[in-house]
ChimeraX commands (.cxc) that place a marker at each C-alpha (Angstrom):
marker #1 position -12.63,-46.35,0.72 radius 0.5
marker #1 position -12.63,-48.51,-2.39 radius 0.5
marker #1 position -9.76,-48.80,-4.45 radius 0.5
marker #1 position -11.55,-47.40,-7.81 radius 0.5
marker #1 position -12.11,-44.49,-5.35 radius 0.5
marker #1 position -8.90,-44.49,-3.59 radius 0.5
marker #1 position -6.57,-44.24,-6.78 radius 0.5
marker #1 position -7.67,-41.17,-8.26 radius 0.5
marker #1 position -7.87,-39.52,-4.94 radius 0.5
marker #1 position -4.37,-40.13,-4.01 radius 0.5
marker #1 position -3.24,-38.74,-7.13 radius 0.5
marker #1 position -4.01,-35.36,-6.74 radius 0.5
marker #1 position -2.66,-35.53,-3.06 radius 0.5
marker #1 position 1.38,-34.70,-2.68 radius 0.5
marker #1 position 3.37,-37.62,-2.48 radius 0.5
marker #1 position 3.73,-39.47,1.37 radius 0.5
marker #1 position 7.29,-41.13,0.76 radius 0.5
marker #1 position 9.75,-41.24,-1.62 radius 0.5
marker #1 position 10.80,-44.95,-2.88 radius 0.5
marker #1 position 14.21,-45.38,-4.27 radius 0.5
marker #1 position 14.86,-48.37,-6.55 radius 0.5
marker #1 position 18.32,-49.64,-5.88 radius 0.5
marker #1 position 20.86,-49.82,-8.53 radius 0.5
marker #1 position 22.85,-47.05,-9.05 radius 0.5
marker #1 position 24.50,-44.60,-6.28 radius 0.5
marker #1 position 23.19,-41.59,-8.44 radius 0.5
marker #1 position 19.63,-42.86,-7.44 radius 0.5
marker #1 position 20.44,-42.31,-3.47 radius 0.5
marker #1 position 22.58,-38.69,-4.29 radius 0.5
marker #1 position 19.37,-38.18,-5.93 radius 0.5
marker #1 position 16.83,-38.62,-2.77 radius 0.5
marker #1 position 19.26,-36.74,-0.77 radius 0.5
marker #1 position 19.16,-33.67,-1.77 radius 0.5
marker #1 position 15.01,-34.47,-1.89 radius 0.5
marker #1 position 15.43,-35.20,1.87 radius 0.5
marker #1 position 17.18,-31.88,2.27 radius 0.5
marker #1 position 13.68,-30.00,0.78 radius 0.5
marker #1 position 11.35,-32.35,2.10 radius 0.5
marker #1 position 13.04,-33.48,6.11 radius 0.5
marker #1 position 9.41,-34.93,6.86 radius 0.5
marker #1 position 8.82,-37.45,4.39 radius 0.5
marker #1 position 9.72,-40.94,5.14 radius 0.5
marker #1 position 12.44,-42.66,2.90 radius 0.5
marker #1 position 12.76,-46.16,1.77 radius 0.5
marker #1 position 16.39,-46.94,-0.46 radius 0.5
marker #1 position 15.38,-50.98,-1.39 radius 0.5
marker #1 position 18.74,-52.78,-1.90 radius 0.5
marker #1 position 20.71,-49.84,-2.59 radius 0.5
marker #1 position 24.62,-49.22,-1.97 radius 0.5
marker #1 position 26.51,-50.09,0.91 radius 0.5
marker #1 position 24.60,-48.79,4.06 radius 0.5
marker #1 position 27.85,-46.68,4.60 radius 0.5
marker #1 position 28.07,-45.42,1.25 radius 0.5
marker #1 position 24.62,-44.01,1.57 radius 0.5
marker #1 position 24.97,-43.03,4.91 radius 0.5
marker #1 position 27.72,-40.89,3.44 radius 0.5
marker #1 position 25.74,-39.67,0.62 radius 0.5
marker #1 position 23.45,-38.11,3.39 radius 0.5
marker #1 position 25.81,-37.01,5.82 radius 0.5
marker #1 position 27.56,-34.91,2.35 radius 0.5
marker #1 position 24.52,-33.45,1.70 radius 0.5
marker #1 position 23.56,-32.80,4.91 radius 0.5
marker #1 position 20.67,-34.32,4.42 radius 0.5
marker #1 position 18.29,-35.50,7.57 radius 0.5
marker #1 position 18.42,-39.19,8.01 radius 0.5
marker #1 position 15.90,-40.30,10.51 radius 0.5
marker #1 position 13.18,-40.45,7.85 radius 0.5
marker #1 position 15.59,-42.68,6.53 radius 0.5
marker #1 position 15.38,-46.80,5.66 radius 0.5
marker #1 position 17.28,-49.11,4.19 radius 0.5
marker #1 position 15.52,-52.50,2.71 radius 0.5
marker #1 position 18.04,-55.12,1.86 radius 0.5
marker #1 position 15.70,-58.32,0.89 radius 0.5
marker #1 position 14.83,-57.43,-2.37 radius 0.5
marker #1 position 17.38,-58.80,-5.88 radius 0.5
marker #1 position 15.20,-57.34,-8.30 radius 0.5
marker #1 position 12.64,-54.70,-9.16 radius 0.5
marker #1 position 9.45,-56.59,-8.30 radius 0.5
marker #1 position 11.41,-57.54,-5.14 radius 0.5
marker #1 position 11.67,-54.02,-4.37 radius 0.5
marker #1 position 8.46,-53.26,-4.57 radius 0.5
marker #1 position 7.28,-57.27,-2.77 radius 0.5
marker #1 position 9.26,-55.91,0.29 radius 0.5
marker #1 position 8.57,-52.23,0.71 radius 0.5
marker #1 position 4.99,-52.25,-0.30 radius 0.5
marker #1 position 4.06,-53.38,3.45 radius 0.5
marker #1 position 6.24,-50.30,4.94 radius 0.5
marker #1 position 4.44,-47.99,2.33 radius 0.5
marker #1 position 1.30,-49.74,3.64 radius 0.5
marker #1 position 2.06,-49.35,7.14 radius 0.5
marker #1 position 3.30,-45.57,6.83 radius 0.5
marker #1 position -0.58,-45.11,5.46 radius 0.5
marker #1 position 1.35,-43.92,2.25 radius 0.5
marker #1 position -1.55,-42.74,-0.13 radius 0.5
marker #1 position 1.26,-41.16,-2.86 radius 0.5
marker #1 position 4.63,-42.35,-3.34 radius 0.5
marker #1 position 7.33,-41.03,-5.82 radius 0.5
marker #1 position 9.59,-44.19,-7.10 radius 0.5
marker #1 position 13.26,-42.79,-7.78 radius 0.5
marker #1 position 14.37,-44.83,-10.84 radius 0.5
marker #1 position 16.55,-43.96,-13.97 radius 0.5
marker #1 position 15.78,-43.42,-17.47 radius 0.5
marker #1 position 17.13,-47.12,-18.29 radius 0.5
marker #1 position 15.03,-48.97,-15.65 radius 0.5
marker #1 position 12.10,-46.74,-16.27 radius 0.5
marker #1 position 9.50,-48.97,-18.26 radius 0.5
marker #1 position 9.57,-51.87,-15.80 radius 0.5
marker #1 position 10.12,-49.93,-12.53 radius 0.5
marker #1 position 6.57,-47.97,-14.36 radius 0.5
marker #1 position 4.97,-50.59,-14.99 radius 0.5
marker #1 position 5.13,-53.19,-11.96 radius 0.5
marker #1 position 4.78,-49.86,-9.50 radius 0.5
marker #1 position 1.49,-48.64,-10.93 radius 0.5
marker #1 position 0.20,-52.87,-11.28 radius 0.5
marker #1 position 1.58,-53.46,-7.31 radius 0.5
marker #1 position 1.26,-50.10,-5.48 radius 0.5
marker #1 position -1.72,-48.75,-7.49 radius 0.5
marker #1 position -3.44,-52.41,-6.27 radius 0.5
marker #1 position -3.03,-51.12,-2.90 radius 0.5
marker #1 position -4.87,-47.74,-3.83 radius 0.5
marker #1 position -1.43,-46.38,-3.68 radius 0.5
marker #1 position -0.74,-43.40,-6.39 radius 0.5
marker #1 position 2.60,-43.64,-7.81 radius 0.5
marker #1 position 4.57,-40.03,-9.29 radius 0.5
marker #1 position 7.95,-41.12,-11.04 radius 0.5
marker #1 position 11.21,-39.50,-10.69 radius 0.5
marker #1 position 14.36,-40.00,-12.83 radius 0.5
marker #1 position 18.13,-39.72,-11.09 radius 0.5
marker #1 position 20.34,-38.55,-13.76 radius 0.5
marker #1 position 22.76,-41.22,-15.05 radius 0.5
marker #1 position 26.28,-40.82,-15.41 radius 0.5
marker #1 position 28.17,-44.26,-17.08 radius 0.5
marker #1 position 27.16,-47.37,-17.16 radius 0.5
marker #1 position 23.91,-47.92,-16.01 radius 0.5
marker #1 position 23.09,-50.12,-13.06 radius 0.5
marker #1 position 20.36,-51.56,-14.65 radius 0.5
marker #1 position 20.00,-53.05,-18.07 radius 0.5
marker #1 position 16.29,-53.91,-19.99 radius 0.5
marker #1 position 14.95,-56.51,-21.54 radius 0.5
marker #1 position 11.75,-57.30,-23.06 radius 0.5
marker #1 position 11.21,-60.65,-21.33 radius 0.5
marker #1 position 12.39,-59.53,-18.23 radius 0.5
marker #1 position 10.05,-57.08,-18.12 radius 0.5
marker #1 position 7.17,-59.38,-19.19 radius 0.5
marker #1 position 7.91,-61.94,-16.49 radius 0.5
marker #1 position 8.26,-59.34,-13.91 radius 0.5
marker #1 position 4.71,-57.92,-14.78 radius 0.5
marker #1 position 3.81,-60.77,-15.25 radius 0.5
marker #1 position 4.31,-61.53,-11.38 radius 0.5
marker #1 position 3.24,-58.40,-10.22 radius 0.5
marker #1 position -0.11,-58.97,-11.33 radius 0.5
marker #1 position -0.51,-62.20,-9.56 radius 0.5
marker #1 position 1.08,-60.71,-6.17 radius 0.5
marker #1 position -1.24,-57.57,-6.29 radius 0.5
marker #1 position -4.16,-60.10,-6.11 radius 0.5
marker #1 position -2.33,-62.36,-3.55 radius 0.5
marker #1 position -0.47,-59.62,-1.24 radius 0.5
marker #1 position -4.49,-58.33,-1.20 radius 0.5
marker #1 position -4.46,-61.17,2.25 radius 0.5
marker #1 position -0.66,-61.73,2.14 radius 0.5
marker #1 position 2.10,-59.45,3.86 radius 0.5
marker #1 position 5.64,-60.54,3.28 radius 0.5
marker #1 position 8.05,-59.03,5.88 radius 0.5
marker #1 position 12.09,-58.47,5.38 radius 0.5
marker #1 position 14.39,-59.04,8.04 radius 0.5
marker #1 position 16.91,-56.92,6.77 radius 0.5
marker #1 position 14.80,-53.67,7.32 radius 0.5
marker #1 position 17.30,-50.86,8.98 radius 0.5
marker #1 position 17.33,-47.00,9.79 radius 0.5
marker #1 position 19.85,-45.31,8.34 radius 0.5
marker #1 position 20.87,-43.24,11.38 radius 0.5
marker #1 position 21.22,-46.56,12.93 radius 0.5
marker #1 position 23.90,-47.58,10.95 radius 0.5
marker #1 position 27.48,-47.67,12.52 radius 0.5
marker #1 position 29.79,-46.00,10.05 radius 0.5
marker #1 position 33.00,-46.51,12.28 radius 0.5
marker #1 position 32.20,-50.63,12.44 radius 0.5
marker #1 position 32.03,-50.54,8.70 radius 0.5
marker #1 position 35.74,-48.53,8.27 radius 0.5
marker #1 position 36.79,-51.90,10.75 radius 0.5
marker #1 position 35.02,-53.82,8.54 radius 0.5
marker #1 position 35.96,-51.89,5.20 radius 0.5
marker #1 position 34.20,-51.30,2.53 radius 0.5
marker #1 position 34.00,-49.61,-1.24 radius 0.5
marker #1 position 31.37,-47.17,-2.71 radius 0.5
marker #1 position 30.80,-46.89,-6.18 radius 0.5
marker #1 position 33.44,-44.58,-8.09 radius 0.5
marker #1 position 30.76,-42.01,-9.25 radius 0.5
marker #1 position 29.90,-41.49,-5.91 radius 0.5
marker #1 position 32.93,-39.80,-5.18 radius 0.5
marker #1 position 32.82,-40.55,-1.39 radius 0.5
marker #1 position 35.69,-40.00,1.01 radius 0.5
marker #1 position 35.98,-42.38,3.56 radius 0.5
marker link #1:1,2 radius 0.2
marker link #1:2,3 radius 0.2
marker link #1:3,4 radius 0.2
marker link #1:4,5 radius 0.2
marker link #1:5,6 radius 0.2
marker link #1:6,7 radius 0.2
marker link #1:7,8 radius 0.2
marker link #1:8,9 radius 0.2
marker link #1:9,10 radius 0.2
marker link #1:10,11 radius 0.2
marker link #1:11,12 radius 0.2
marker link #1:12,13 radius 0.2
marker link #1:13,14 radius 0.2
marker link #1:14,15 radius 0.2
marker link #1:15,16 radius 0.2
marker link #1:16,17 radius 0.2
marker link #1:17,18 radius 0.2
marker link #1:18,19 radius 0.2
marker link #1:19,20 radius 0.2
marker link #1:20,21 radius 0.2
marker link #1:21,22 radius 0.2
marker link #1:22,23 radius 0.2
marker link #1:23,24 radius 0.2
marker link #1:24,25 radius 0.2
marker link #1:25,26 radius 0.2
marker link #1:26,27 radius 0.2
marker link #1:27,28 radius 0.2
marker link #1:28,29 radius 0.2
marker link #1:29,30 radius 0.2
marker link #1:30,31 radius 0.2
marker link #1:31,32 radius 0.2
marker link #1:32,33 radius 0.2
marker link #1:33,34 radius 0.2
marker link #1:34,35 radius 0.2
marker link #1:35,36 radius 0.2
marker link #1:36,37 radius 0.2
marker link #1:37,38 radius 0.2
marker link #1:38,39 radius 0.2
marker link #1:39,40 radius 0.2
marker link #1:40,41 radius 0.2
marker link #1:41,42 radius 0.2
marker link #1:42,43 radius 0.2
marker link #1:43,44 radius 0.2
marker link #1:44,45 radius 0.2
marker link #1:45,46 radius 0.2
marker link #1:46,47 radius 0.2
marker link #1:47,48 radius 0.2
marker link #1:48,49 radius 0.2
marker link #1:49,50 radius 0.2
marker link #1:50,51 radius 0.2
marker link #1:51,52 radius 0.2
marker link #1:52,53 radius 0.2
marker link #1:53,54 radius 0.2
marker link #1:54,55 radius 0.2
marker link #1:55,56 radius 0.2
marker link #1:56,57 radius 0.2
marker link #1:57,58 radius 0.2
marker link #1:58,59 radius 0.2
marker link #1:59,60 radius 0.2
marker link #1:60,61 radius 0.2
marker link #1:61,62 radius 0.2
marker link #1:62,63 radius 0.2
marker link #1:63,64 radius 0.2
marker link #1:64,65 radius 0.2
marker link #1:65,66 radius 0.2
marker link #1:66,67 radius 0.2
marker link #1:67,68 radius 0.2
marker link #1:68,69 radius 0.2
marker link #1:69,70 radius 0.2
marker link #1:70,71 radius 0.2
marker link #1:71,72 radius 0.2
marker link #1:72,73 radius 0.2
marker link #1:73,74 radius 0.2
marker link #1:74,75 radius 0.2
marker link #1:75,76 radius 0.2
marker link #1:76,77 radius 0.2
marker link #1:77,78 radius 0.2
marker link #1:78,79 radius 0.2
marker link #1:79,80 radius 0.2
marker link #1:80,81 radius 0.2
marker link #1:81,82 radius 0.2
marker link #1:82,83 radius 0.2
marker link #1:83,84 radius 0.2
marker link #1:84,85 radius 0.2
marker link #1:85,86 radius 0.2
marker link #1:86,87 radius 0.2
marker link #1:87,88 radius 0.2
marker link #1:88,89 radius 0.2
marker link #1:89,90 radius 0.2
marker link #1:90,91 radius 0.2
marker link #1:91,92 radius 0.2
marker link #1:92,93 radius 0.2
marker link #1:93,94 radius 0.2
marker link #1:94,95 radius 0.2
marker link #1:95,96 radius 0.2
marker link #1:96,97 radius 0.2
marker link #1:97,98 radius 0.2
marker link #1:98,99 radius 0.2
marker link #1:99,100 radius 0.2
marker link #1:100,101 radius 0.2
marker link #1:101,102 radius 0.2
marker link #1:102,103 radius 0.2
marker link #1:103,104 radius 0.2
marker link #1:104,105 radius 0.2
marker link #1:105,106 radius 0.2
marker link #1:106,107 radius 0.2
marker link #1:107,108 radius 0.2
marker link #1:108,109 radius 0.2
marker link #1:109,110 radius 0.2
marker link #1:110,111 radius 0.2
marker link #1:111,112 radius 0.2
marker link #1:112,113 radius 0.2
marker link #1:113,114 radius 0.2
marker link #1:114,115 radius 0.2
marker link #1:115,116 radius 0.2
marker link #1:116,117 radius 0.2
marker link #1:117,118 radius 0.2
marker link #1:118,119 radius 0.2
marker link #1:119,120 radius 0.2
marker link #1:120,121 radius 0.2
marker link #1:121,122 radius 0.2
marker link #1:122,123 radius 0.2
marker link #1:123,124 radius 0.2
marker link #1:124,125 radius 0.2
marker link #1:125,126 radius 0.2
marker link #1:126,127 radius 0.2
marker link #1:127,128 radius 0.2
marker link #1:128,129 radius 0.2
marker link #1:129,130 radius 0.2
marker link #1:130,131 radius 0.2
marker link #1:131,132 radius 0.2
marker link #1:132,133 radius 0.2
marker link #1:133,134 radius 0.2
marker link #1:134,135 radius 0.2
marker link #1:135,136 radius 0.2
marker link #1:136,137 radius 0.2
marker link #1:137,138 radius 0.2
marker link #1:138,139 radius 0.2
marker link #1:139,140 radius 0.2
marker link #1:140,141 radius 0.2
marker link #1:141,142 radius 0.2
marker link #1:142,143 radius 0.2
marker link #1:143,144 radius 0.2
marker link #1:144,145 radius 0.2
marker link #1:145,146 radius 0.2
marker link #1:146,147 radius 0.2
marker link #1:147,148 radius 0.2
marker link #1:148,149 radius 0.2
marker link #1:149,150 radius 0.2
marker link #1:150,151 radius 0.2
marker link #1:151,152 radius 0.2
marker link #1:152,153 radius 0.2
marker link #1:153,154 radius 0.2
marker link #1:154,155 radius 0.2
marker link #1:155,156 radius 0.2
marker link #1:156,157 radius 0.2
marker link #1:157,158 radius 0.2
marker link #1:158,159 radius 0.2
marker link #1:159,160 radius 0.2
marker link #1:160,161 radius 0.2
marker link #1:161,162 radius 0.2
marker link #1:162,163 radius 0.2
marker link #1:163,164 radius 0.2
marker link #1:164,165 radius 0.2
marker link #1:165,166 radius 0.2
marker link #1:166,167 radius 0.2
marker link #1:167,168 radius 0.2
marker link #1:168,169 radius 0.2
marker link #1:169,170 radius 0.2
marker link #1:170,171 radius 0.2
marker link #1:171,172 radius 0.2
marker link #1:172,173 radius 0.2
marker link #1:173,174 radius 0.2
marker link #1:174,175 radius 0.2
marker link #1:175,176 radius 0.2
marker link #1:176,177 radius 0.2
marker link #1:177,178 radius 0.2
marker link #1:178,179 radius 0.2
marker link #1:179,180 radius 0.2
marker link #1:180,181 radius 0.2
marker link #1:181,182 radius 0.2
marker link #1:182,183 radius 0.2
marker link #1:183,184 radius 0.2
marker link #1:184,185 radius 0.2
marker link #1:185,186 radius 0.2
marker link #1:186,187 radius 0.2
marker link #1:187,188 radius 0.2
marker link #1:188,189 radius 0.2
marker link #1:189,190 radius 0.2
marker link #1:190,191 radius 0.2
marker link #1:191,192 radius 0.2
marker link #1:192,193 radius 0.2
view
């Protein structure tokens, strides 16, 4: 089916997966509680918290978490969506809601509808409510050179498929190893470990 076609399809379907834009841990308590509702649909967290932190996040909730998967390639918002668009691709995702917050919302908009919705992929939006500081700060020019890029990747990843090697399940994850290791979740978290 033709993209043109495709697009507003898609929209009127519910949404496939739910896409969480690292940055702040009240992004992942967020999708948590939407895996608790929705135990089916797939997860991707794109360079969240610590894998344990989020594992713990889950485990609090009692949330499911083998729909659950951590991408850890991306370092910004276009590399969130240049790393997870070929899982969302390969999950035959025709709706995805992208988990953002009210501060990151205009460029996490606008490069997901450019990328995803070049890809025929229907993107909902869905705000995490901020507490503090926020992880992520604006800026016009950021934003411009970010879309910016996105619109030359959604014509280029039309033949090209980057992969991430840092692609994990989150029930995979060994939280005992970490405690070895040690680690430290954000405050507002409020995670015992």
């Amino acid at each position: 089916m033709n993209i043109i076609f495709k697009l507003p399809y898609n929209a009127t379907v519910p949404p496939d997966a739910f896409f969480v834009l690292g940055g702040s841990i009240n992004r992942e308590i967020y999708v948590a509680q939407l895996a608790k509702q929705n135990p089916q649909t797939p997860i991707i967290i794109s360079q969240g918290s610590k894998e344990p932190c989020i594992l713990l996040i889950f485990q609090r909730s009692q949330a499911p978490i083998d729909q659950v998967w951590l991408e850890n390639c991306a370092n910004s918002t276009f590399g969130n969506l240049f790393f997870s668009l070929p899982i969302l691709e390969r999950w035959q995702v025709r709706k995805v809601t992208v988990i953002t917050s009210k501060t990151h919302l205009p460029r996490a908009k606008l490069i997901s509808y450019v990328l995803l919705g070049s890809h025929g992929i229907s993107v909902d939006l869905a705000l995490a409510p901020e507490k503090g500081v926020p992880g992520n700060k604006e800026s016009r020019l950021k934003t411009g050179l970010d879309v910016t890029r996105s619109i030359f990747w959604a014509v280029l990843s039309q033949g090209i498929q980057p992969s991430c090697s840092k692609l994990y399940r989150l029930e995979d994850i060994d939280l005992s190893a970490w405690k070895v290791k040690g680690f430290a979740c954000e405050n507002q978290g409020k995670l015992k470990y």
